[in-house]
N, C-alpha and C positions, 0 to 999 in steps of 0.2 A: 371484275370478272365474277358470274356469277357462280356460286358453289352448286355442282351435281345434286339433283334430287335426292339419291341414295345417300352419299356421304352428309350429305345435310342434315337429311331422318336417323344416318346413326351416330351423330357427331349430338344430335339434340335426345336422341334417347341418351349417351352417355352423360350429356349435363344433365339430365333430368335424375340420373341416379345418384349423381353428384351433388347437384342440390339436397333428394332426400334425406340423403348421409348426412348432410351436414343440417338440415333443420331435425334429425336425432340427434345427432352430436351436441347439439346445440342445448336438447332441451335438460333442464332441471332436476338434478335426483330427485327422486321422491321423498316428500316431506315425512317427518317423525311422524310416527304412529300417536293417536294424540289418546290422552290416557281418559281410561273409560268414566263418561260422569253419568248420572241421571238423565236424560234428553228434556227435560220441562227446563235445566236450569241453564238453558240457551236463553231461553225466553224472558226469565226473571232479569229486571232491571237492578243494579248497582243501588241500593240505600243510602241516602247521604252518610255525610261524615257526620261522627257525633259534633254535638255541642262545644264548640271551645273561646275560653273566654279569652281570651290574648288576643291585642288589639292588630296584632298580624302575624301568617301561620301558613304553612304549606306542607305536603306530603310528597315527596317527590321520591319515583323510582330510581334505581342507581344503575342500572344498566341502560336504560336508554336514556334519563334524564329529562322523561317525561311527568307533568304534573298530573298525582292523581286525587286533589283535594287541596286548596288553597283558599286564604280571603287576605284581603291586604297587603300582596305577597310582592307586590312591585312600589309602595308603598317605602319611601325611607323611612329607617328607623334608626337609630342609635345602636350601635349593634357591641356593647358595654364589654366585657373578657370573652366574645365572641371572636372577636377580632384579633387572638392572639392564632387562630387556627390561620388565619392568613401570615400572622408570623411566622408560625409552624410550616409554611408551605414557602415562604418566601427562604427559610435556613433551611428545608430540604431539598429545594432546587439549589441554591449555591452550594450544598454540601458535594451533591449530582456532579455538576460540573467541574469540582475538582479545587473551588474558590476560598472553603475552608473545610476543617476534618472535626470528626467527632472526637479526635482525643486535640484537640488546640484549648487551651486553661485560656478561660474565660474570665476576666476580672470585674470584679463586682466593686464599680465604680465610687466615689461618694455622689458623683450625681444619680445614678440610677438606688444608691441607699435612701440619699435623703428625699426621690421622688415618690419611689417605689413602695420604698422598706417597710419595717416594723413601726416606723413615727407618721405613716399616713393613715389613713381609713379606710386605704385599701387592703385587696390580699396580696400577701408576700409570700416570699420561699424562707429566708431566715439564712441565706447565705451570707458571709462577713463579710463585711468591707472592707476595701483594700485588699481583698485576699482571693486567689484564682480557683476556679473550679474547671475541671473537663467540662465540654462543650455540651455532652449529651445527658450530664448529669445536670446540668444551669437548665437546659431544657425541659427536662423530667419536672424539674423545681415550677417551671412555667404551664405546664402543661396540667401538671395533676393538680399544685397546690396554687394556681393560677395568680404563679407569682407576677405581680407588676414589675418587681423589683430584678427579676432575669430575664423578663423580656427587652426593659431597657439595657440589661448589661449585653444580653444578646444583640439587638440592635447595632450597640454599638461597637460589638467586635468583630461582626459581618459589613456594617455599611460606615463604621468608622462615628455615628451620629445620630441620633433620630431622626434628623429631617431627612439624612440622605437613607434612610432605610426604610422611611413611610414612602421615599419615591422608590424605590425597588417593588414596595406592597403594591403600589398604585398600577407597573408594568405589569407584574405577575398577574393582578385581577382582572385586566386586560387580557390579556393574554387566554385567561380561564372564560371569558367570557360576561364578568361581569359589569355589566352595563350602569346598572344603576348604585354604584361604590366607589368611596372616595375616602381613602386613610390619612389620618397625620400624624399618628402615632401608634408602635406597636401595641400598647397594654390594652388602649378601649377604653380609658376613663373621658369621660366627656369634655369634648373639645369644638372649637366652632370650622364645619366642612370637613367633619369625622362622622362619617354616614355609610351603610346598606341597606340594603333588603333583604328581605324573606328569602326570595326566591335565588338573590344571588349567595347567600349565607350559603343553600342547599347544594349551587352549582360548584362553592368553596368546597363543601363537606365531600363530595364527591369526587371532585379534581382529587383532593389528599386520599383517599380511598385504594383510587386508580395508581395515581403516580406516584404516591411514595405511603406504598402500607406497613414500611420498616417507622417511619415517624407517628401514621397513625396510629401504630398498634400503642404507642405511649397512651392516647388519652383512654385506654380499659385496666389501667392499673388504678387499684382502689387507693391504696395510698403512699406516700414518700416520706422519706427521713431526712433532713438535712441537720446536722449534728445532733441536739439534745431533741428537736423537733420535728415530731410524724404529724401528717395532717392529710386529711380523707379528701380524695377525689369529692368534688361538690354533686357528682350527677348520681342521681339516688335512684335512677334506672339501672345502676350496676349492680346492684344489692337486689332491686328488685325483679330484674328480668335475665337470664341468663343469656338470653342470643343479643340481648344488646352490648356493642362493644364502645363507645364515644357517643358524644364527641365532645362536648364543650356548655358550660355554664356562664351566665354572663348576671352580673345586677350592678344597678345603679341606681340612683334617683331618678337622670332621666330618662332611664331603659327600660326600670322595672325589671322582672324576673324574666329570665332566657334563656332558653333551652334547644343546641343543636344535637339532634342524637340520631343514630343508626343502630340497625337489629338487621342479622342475617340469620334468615329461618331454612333449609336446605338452601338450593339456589339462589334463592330470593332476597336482595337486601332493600332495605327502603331508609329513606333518610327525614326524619320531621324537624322543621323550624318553631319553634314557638317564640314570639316576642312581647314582651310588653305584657308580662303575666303577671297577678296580683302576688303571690310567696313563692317559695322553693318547692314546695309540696305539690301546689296549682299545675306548676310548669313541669312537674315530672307527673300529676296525675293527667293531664293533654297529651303531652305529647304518648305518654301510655296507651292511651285510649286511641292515638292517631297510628299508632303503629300497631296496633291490633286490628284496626278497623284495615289497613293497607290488606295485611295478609290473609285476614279474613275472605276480603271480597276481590284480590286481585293475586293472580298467579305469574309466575315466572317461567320459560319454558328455553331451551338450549336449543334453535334452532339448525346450525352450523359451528362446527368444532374446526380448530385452526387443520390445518395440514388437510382438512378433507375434500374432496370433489365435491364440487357443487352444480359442475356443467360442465362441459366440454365445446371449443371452441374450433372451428377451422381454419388451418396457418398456411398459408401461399407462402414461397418459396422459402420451405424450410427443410431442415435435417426431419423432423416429424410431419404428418399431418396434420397434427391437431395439437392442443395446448389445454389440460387441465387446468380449470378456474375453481377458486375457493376465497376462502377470507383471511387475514390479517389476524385477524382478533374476531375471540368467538362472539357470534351474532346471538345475543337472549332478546327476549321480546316478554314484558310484562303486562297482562291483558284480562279484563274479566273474568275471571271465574265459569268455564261452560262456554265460552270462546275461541278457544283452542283448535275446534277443527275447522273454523271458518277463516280462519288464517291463507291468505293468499300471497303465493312468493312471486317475486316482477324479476328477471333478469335484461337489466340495461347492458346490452354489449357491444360493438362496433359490428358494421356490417363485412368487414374485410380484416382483416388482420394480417401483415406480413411479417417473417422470419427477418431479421433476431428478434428472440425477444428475451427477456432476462428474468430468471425467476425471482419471483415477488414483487413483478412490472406489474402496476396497475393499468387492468384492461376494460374495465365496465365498475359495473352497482349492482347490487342486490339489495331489494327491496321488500319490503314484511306491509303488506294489505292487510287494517279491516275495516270492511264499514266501508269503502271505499277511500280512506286516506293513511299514508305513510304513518306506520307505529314505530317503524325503525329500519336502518339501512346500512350499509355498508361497503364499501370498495373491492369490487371482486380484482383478485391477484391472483397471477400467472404460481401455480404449484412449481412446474418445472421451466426450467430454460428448454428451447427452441433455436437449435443454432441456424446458422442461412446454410441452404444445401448447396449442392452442388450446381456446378454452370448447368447442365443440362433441364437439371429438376428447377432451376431457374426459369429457363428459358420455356418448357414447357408448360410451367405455371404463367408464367406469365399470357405466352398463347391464351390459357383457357380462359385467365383474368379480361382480357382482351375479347373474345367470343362473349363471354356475360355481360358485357358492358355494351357491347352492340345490339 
């Protein structure tokens, strides 16, 4: 049956109003006011990175986890008391999960004395043997005075063994995404299929950062006491720069000098790898110069704050019409220097959306352009729940759902 002329013209004026509503409803708050620079320093291109003599090195942003300066950064290396930050990450996931606590007395084995301890050539904590310490204090011992000798005692009061706590390291790294790593043991003394890289080192440094900054904050303590014996934090960026807080020192013969560190300057953190550096000095004057040279020429900006609208969505057969979208977790975008207004946000959203929906349902993506390719993104979530309405608002959405589709 065909539909009357009239009712047809005002059945299609009222979807015409109904679409417009909802391609406003739809659209994007408007973006932060971007803060005033000079207009020439649009134009100026990015200066390499300084000079750095370590045979692989990378700069990597910590909010989106993008690289902004690297060379031999996928490149395996040795990655020498590096490697205990993965320990560090592997005891505060099991702590997370409820697997073991920070007051559980940690015994400081004779294997982990006589591998670790005071009679190798490596660094120790100076804990006894035979004798127990708190969980967060053996740690502390590993962390600052990067002891060998607590990480295997660590090891093995979490996974029971070394072997079976390098395969926990192996899941976790996985897990964080690192592709090119493979552990066989907690300390990092060199072993044969005991390997990282640069770049997964940075995606370590970061994961710890995010997921558990109650562990990271251990590696910003300058020094520790374990009975008659204090011994200094190894990273002599603590002493020298105030916004750097970690992360880790690593040497060996066949690692050379190595240095993972982070600095947060206002919003901004940045994370540098250096590996395979000629002294202590070398590795703290690189990575210095890399993390100057980050904040220098690259800026950080808070695009979308958790709990706030970001757009607005149209809800078929619901208690509401429409459905506030936002983010998860706040959206930064780290980006050259004078870049800032050329920022372009993409909202990926479904064409339809129907009632229920449950708040902090993922409903789309939002997406940060520049230059034409993705700098950073994130999963747009439903602010509020949307209950299903009533039969009637059912059924009359449905009709119109039905009318648009014809």
């Amino acid at each position: 049956m065909k539909v009357p002329a009239l009712a047809r013209a005002a059945a299609l004026a009222a979807v015409t109003t109904l679409v417009t509503g909802l391609a406003i409803a739809q659209a994007p708050s408007p973006q932060p006011a971007a803060p005033a620079l000079p207009a020439a320093s649009d134009s100026l291109p990015v200066p390499p990175p300084p000079q750095i003599t370590a045979s692989a090195w990378v700069l990597m942003d910590a909010a989106s986890g993008n690289i902004l300066a690297g060379e031999n950064y996928d490149q395996r290396v040795e990655p020498a008391s590096i490697t205990k930050v993965m320990t560090s990450y592997v005891i505060a996931a099991e702590l997370a999960a409820g697997k073991v606590k920070d007051t559980d007395q940690v015994m400081m084995s004779e294997n982990a004395w006589r591998t670790g301890g005071a009679g190798t050539d490596g660094s120790y904590s100076g804990f006894e043997v035979n004798k127990t310490a708190p969980l967060v204090q053996m740690e502390k011992g590993m962390v600052v005075q990067s002891g060998n000798d607590a990480a295997i005692a660590l090891a093995e009061h979490v996974a029971g063994s070394t072997d079976a706590f390098a395969a926990l390291m192996n899941q976790y790294a996985a897990r964080i995404g690192m592709k090119g790593s493979h552990f066989v043991n907690p300390h990092g003394l060199s072993a044969e299929g005991h390997y990282s890289t640069a770049h997964d080192l940075a995606l370590l440094g970061r994961a710890l950062i995010h997921d558990y900054p109650v562990a990271y904050s251990y590696n910003k303590i300058k020094e520790f006491t374990v009975g008659p014996i204090t011994q200094p934090n190894r990273n002599l960026l603590l002493w020298r720069d105030p916004s750097v807080d970690g992360i880790k020192t690593g040497h060996h013969s066949g690692a050379g000098y190595c240095l993972m560190a982070s600095a947060m300057r206002g919003d901004q953190r940045l994370i540098s790898v250096v590996m395979g550096s000629s002294s202590e000095n070398q590795r703290a004057v690189d990575s210095q110069a890399l993390l100057n040279w980050g904040f220098r020429f690259f800026e950080t900006h808070k695009l979308y704050d958790v709990g706030k609208q970001i757009a607005k969505q149209k809800v078929w057969k619901g208690a509401a019409d429409e459905v506030q979208l936002g983010v998860a977790e706040p959206l930064l975008v780290t980006v050259p220097r004078g870049k800032y207004n050329q920022l372009k946000p993409m909202m990926d959203v479904p064409k339809t959306l129907v009632a229920p929906i449950a708040k902090g349902q993922k409903i789309g993506t939002v997406k940060v352009m520049l230059d034409g390719k993705v700098i950073s993104q994130r999963p747009l979530v439903a602010i509020n729940a949307v209950e299903q309405g009533g039969f009637f608002k059912r059924l009359w959405d449905e009709l119109w759902m039905w009318w648009e589709s014809e």
